[in-house]
N, CA, C and O of each residue as an XYZ file, in Angstrom:
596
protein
N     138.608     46.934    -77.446
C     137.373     47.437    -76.865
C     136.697     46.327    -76.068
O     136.590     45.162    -76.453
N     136.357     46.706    -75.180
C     135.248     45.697    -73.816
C     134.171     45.100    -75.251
O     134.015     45.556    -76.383
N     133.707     44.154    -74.694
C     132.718     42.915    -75.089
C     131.306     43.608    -74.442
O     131.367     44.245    -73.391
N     130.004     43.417    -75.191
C     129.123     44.258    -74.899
C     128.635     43.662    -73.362
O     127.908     44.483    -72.803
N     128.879     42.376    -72.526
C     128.121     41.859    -71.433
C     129.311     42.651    -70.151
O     129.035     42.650    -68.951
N     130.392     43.172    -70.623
C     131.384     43.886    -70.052
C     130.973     45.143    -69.487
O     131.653     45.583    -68.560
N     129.987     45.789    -69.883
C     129.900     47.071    -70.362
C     128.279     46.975    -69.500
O     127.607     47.799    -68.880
N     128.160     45.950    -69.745
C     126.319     45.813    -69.193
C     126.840     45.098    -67.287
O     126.052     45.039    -66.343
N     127.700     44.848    -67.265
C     127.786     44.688    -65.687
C     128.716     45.804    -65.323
O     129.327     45.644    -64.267
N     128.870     46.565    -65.789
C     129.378     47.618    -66.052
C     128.563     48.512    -65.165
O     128.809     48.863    -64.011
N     127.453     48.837    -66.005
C     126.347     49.571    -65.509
C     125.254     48.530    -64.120
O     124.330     49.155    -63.599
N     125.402     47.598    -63.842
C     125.158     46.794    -62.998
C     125.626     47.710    -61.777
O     125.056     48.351    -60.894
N     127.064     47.434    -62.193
C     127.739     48.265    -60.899
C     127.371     49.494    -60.359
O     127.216     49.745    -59.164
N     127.209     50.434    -61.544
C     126.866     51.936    -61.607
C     125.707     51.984    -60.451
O     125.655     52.711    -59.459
N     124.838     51.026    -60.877
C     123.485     50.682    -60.308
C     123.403     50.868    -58.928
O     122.929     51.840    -58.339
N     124.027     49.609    -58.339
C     124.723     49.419    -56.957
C     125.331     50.492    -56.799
O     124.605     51.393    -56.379
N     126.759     50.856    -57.029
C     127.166     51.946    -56.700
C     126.153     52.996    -55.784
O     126.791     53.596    -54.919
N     124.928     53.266    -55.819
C     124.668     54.038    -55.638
C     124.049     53.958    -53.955
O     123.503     54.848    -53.303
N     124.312     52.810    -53.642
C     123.986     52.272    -51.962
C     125.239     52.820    -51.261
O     125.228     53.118    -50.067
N     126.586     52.972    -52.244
C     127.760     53.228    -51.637
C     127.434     55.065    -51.327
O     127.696     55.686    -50.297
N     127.000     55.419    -52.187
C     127.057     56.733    -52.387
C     125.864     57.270    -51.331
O     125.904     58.437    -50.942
N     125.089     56.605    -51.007
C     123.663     56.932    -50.530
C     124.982     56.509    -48.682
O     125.777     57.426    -48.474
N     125.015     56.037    -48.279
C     126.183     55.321    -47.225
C     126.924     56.885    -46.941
O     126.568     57.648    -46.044
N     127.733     57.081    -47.660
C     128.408     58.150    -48.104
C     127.672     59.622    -47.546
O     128.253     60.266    -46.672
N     126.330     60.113    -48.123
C     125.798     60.822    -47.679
C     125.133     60.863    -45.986
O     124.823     61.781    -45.226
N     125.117     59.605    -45.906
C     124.387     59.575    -44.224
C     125.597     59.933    -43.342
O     125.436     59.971    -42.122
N     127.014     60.244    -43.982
C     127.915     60.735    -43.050
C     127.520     62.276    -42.947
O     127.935     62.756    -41.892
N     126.861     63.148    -43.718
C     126.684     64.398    -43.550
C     126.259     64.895    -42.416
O     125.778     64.068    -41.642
N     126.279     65.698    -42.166
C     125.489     66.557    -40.724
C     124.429     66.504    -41.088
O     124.078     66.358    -42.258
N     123.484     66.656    -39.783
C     121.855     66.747    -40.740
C     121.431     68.041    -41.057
O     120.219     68.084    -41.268
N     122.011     69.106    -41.163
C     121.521     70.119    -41.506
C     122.701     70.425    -42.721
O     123.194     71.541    -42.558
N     123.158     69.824    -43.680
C     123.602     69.494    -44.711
C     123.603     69.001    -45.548
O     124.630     68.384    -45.833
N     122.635     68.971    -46.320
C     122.031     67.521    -47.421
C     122.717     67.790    -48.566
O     122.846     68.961    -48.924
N     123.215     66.821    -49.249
C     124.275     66.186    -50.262
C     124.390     67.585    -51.069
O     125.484     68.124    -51.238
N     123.090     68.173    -51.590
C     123.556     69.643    -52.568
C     124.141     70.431    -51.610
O     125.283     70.801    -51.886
N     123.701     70.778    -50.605
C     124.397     71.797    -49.880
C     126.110     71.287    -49.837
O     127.049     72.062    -50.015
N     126.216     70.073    -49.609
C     127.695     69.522    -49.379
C     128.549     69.870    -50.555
O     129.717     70.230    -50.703
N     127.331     69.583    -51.485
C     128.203     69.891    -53.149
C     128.567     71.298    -53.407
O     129.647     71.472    -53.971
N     127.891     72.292    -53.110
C     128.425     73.513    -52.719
C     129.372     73.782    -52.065
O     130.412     74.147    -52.612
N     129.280     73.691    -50.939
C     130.720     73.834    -49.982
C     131.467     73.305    -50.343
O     132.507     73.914    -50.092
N     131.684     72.282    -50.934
C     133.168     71.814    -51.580
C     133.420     72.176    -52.907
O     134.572     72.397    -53.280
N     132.260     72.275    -53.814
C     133.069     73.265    -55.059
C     133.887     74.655    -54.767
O     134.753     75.134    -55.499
N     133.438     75.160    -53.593
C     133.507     76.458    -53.598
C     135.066     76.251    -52.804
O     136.044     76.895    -53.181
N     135.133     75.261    -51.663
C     136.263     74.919    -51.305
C     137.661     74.586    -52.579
O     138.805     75.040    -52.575
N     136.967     73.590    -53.620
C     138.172     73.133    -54.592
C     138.428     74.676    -55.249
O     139.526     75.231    -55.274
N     137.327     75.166    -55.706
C     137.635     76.349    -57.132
C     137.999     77.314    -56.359
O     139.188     77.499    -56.621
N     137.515     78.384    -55.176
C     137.557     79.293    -54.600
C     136.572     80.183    -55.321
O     136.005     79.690    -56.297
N     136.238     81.654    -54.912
C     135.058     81.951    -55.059
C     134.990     81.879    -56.290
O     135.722     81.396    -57.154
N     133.518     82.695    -56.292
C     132.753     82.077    -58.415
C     131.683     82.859    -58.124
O     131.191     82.987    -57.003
N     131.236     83.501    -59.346
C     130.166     83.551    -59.842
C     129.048     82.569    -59.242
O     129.333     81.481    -58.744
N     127.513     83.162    -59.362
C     126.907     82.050    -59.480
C     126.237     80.995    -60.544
O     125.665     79.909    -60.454
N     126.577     81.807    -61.500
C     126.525     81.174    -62.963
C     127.790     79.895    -63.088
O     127.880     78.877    -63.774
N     128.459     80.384    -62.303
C     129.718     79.472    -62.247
C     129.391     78.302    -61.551
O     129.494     77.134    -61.927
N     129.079     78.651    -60.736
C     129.033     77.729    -59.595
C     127.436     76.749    -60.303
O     127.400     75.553    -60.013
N     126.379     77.261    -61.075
C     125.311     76.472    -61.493
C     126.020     75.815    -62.569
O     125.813     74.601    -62.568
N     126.784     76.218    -63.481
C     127.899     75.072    -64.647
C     128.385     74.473    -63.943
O     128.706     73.441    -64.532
N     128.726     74.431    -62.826
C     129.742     73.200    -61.877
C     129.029     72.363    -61.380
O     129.392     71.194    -61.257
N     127.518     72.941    -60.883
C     126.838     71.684    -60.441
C     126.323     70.907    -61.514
O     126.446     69.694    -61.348
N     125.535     71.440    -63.040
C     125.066     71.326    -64.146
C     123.879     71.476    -63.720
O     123.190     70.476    -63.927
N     123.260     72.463    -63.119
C     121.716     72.435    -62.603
C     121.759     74.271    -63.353
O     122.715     74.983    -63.660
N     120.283     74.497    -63.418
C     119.660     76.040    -63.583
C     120.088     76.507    -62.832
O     120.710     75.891    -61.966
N     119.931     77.914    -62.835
C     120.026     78.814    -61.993
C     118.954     79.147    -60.648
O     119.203     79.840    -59.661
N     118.138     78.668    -60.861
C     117.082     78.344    -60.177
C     117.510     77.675    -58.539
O     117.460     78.077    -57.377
N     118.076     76.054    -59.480
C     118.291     75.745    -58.257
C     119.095     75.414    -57.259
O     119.094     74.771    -56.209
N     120.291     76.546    -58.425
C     121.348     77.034    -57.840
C     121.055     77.560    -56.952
O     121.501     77.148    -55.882
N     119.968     78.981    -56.975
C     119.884     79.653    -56.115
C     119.080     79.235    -55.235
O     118.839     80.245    -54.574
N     118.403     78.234    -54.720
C     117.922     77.716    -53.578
C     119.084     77.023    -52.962
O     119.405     77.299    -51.806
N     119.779     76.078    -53.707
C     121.090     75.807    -52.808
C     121.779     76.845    -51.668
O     122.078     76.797    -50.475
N     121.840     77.776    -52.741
C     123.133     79.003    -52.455
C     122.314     79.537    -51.013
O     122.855     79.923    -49.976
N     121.079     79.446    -51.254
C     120.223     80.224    -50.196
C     119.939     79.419    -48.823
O     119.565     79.827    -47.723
N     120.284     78.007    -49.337
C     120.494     77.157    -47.797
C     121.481     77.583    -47.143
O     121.408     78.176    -46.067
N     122.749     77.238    -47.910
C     124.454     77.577    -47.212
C     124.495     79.143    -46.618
O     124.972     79.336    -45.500
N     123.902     80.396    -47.524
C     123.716     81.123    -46.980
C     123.061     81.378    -45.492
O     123.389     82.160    -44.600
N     122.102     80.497    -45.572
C     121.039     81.139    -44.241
C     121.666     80.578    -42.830
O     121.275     80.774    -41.680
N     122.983     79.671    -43.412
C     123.855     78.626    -42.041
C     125.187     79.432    -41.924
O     126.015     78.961    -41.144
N     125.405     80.201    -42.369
C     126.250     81.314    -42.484
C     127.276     81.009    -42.736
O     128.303     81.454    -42.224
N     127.139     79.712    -44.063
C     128.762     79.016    -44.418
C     129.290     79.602    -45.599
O     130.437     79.326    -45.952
N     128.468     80.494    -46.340
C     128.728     81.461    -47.635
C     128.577     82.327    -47.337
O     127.809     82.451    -46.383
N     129.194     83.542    -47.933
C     128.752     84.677    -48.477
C     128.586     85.752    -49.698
O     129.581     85.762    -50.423
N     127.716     86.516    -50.028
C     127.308     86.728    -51.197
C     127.560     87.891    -51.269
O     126.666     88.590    -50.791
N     128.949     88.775    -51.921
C     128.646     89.817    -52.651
C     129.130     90.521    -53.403
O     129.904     89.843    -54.079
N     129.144     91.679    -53.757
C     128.352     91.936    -55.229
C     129.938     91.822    -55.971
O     130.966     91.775    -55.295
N     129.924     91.795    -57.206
C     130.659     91.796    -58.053
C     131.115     92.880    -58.431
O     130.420     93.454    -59.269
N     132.269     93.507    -58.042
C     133.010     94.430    -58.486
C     132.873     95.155    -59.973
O     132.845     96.349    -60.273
N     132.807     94.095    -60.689
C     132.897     93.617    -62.705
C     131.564     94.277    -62.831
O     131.349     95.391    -63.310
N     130.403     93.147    -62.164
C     129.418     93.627    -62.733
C     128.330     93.762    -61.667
O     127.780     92.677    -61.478
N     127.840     94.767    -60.901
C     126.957     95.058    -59.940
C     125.724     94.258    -59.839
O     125.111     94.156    -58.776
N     125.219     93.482    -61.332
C     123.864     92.408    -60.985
C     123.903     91.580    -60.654
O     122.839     91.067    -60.307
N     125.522     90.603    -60.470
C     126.559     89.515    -60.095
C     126.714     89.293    -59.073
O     127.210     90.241    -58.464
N     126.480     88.219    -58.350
C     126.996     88.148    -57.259
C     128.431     87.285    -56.797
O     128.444     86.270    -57.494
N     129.373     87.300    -56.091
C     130.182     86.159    -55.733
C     130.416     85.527    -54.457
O     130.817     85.992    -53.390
N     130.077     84.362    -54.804
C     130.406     83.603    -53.524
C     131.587     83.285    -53.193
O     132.659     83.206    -53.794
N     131.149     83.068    -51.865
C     132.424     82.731    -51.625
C     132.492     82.001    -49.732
O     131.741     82.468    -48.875
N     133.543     80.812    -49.396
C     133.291     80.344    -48.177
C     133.398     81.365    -46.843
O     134.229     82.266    -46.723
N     132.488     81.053    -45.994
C     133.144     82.087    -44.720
C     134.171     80.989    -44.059
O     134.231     79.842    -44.503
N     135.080     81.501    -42.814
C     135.538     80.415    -41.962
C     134.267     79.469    -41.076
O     134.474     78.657    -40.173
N     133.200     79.796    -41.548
C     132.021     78.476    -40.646
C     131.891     77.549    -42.102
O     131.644     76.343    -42.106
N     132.096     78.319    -43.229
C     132.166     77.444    -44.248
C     133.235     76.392    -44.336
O     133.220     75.221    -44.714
N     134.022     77.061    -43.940
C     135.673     75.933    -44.172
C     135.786     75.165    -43.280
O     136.672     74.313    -43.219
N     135.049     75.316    -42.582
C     135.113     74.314    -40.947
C     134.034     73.118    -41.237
O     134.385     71.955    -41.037
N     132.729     73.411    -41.708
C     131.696     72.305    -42.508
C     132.668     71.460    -43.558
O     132.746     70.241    -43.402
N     133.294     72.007    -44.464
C     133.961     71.694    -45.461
C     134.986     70.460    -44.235
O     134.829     69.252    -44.411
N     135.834     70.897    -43.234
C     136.536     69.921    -43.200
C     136.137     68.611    -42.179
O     136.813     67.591    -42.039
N     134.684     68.974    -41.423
C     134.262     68.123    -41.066
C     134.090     67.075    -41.610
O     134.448     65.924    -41.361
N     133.165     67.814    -42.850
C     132.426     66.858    -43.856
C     133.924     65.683    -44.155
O     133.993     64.466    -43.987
N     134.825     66.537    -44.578
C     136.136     65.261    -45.288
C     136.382     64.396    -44.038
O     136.278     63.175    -44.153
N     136.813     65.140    -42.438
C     137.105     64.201    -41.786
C     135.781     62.865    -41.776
O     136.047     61.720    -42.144
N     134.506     63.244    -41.335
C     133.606     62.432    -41.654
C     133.820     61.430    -42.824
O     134.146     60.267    -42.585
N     133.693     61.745    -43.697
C     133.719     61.140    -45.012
C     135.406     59.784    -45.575
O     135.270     58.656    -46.050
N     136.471     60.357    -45.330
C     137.374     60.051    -44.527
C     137.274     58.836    -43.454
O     137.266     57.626    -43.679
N     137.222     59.310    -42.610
C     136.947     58.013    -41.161
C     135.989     56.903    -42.146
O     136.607     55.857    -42.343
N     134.701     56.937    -42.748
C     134.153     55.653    -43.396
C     134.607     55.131    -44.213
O     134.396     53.919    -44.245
N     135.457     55.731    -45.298
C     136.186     55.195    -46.057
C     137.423     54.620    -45.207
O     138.025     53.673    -45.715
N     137.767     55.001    -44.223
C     139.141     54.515    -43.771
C     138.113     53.114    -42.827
O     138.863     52.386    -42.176
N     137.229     52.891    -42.767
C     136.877     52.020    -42.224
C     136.450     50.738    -42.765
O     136.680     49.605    -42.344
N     135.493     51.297    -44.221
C     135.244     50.151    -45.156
C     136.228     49.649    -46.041
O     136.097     48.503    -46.470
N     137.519     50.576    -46.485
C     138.124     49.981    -46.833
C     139.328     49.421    -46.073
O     140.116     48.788    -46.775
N     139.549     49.504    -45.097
C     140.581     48.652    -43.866
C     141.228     47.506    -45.213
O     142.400     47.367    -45.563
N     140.552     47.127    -45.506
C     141.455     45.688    -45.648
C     141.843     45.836    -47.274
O     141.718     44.840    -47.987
N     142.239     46.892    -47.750
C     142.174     47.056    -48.934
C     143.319     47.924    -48.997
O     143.344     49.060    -48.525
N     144.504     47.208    -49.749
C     146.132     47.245    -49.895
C     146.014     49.038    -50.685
O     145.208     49.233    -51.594
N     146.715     49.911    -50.283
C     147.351     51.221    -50.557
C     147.113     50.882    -52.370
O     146.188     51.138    -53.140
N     148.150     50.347    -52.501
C     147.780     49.835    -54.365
C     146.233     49.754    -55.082
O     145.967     50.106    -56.231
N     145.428     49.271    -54.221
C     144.216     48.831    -54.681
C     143.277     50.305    -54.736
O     142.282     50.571    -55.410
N     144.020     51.106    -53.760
C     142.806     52.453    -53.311
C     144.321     53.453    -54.496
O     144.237     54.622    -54.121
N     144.818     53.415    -54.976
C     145.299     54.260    -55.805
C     145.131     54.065    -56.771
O     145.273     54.888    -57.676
N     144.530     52.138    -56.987
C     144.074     51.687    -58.441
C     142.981     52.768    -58.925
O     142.885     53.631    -59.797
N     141.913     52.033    -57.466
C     140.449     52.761    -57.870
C     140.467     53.928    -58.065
O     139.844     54.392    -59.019
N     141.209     54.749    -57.187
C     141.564     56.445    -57.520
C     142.050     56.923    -58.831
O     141.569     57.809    -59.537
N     142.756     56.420    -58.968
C     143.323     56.487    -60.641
C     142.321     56.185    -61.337
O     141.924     57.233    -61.846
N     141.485     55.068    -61.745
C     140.447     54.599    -62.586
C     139.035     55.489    -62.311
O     138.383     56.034    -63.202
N     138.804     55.504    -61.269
C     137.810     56.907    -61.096
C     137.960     57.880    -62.037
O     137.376     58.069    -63.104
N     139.151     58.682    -61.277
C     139.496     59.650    -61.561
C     140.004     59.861    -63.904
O     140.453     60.902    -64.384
N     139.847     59.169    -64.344
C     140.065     58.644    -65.444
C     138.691     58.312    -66.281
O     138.456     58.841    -67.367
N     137.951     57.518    -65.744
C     136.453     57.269    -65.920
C     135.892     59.184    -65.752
O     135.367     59.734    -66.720
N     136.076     59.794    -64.690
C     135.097     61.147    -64.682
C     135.777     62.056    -65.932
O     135.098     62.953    -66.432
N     137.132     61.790    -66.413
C     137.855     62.826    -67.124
C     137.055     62.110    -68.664
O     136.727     62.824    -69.611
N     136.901     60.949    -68.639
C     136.426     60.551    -69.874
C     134.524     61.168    -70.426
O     134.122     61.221    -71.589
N     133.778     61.512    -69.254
C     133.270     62.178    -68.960
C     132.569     63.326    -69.566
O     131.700     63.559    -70.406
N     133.606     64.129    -68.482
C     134.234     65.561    -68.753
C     134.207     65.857    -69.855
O     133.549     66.789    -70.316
N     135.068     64.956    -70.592
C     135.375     65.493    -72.265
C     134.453     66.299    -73.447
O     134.199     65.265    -74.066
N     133.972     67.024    -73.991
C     133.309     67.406    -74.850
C     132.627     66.574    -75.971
O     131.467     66.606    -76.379
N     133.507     65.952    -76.281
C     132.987     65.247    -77.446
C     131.908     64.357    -76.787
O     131.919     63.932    -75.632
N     130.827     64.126    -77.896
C     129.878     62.762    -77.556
C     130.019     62.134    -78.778
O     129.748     62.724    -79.824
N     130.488     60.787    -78.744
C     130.344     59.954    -79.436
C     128.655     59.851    -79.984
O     127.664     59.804    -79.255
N     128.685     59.837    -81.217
C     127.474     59.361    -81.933
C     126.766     57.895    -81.543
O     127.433     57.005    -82.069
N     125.863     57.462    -80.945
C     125.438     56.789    -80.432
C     124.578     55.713    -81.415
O     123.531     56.225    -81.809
N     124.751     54.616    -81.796
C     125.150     53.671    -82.656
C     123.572     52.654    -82.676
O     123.308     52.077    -81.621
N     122.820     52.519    -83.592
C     121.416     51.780    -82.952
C     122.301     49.768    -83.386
O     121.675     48.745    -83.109
């Protein structure tokens, strides 16, 4: 197990991290702000959903799910309707102006990463990908460790 000053620059990073991520977002269109982005690409990875679905994917209410849903809607990159199953339901789902935002956004997003990391060996960006991707699954997981005073 990591050493506790391991773990505390750890979260140092987390900290920072978030200039990368803030960087990250100024690639968006401006009539796309980071939730709206987070929409269009859940809906891109999962394909359509519920909107109950789609508020467990973001981990937000329903609330403000549905102000999201009601941005992407009004840009005519979703559409909403009714649920076959259950008529009070709605499902979303991308239009083709949706899938076209969706692949801007990656080419965008894409090109800066292919720019900041230039000098950073194939190995090193499959490290971090792997360790990411490993770190969010650890996450993910259900269990919470009991938290220790």
């Amino acid at each position: 197990m990591a050493e506790q000053a391991q773990y505390e620059e750890l979260v140092r990073q987390f900290s920072a991290f978030g200039a990368v991520k803030r960087e990250m977002g100024r690639t968006l269109p401006s009539d796309c702000p980071a939730a709206s982005a987070t929409v269009l690409t859940l809906l891109a990875r999962h394909g359509e959903m519920r909107m109950s679905k789609l508020a467990e994917l973001l981990a937000v209410d329903m609330s403000v799910t549905s102000r999201h849903v009601a941005h992407v809607a009004e840009r005519g990159w979703i559409e909403r309707s009714a649920d076959p199953a259950d008529k009070r339901s709605r499902i979303l789902r991308l239009t083709p102006a949706g899938e076209e935002r969706v692949r801007e956004m990656s080419r965008r997003t894409t090109q800066l990463l292919t720019e900041r990391l230039g000098d950073w060996t194939d190995g090193d960006i499959a490290e971090l990908t792997r360790l990411m991707a490993r770190l969010r699954a650890s996450f993910d997981d259900c269990r919470t460790p009991a938290i220790t005073q």
